[in-house]
N, C-alpha and C positions, 0 to 999 in steps of 0.2 A: 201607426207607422213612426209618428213622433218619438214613441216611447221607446220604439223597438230601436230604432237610431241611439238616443240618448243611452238607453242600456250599452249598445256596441260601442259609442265612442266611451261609454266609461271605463269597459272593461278593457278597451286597446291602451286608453291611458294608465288605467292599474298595471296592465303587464308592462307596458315602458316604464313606466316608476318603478315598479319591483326588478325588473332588470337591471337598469341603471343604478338601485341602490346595493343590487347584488354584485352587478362590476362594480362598484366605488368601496365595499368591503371586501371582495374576492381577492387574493394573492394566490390563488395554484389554478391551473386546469387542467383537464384532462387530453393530453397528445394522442395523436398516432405514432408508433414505433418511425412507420416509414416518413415522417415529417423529420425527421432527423437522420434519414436513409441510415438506419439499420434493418440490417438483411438478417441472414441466419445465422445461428450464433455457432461457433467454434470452438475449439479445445483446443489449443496449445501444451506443449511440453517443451520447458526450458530445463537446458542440465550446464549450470555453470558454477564456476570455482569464487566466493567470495574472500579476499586477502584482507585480515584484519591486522597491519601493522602498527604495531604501540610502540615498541623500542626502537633504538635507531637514527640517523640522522634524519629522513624522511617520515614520520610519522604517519597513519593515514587516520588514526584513529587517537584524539586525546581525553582524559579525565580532569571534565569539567567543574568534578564532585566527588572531591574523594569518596568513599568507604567508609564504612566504622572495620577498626581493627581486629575484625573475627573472621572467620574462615567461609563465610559468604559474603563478605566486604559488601554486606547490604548497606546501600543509600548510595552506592557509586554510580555516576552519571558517564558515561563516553558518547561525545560526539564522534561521527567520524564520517568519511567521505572515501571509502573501499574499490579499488579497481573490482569488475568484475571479469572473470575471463572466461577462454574455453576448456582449458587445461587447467592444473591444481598445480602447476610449475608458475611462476613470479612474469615472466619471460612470454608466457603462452599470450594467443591475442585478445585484444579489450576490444570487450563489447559493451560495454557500460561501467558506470558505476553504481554505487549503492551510498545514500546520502542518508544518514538520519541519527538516529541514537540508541543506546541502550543502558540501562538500568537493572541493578542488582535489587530487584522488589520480594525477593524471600528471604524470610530469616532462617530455616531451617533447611535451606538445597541450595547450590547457588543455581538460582534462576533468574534468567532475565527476562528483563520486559523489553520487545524489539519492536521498534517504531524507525521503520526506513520504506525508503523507493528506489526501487532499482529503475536507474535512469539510463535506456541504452543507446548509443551514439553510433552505433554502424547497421546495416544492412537496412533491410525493409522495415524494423521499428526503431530507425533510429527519431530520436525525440520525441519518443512514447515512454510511460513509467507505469510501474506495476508498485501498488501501496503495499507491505506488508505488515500487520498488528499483533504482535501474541506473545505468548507465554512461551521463552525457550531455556526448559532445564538442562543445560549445556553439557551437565554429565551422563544426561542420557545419549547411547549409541544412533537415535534417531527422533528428531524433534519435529512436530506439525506445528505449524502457524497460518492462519488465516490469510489467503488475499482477499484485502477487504475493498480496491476500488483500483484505480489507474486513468490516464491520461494518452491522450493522442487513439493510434490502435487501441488502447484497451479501456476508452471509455466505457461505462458499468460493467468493469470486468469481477470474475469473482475466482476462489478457487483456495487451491489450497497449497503449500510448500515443504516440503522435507528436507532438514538440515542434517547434515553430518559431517560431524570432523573428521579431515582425513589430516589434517597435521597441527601440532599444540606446543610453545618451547614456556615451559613453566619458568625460565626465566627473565626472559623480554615478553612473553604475553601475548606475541604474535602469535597467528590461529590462520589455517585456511577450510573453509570451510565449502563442502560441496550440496549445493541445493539444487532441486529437480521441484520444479515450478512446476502446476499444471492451471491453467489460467481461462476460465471460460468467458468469452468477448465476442463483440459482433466484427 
């Protein structure tokens, strides 16, 4: 009976020690979904106008980093901070903006690299953002870009965006561009 005690408190004291050296190395566990009440997940579809203005007295959009002097003005850097609206008129209503950068990263197209969040400030996701990351060949007549995450509503959101220019002035550089977001979030 001695023995049989002695074995069980050895092995209660093995599993506490291996436990406790297991949380004092561990940094992740494993959640429930609903510990962070999410429910089912949904689809959204956003259709808004992004205004990229460069020229101008207002600017929304400046070059942090010039170009090299060839016809994809690769190594060009623009930050910018973009009204986004409902319409593809200047004028139509704002529902957010679009905060982030982009970069002329081909030498042979001009394509950029787009790293922004659309941040929206009215209705039912106001102070919610949707990340987007990707490859936009801007002379193409329709561009995909990943959504790769978001904030507020669209915590682990994912999905995907379609860009197209509906207006372009080759000599200020201004661009309105219409994107159709589809966005899956809990």
């Amino acid at each position: 009976m001695a023995a049989k005690l002695a074995i069980s408190c050895f092995l209660l004291f093995s599993m506490a020690m291996s436990s406790a050296m297991a949380a004092e190395y561990s940094f992740t566990s494993n959640l429930n979904p609903k510990m962070l009440r999410l429910k089912k997940e949904k689809l959204t579809h956003f259709h808004l106008y992004w205004h990229d203005v460069v020229g101008g007295n207002k600017p929304t959009s400046i070059a942090v980093l010039p170009g090299l002097s060839n016809t994809t003005l690769f190594g060009l850097v623009n930050m910018f901070d973009n009204p986004l609206t409902v319409g593809p008129h200047p004028k139509s209503q704002l529902v957010g903006r679009s905060q982030g950068l982009y970069a002329s990263a081909a030498q042979t197209e001009i394509g950029l690299l787009m790293a922004m969040n659309f941040v929206f400030t009215s209705g039912k996701y106001n102070g919610s953002s949707i990340a987007i990351l990707g490859h936009n060949p801007i002379l193409n007549t329709v561009r995909e870009m990943p959504v790769v995450g978001g904030s507020g509503r669209f915590r682990f959101a994912r999905g995907y965006a379609q860009a197209r220019t509906q207006f372009f002035n080759a000599t200020s550089l201004d661009a309105v561009v219409e994107y159709n977001i589809y966005v899956l979030h809990y």
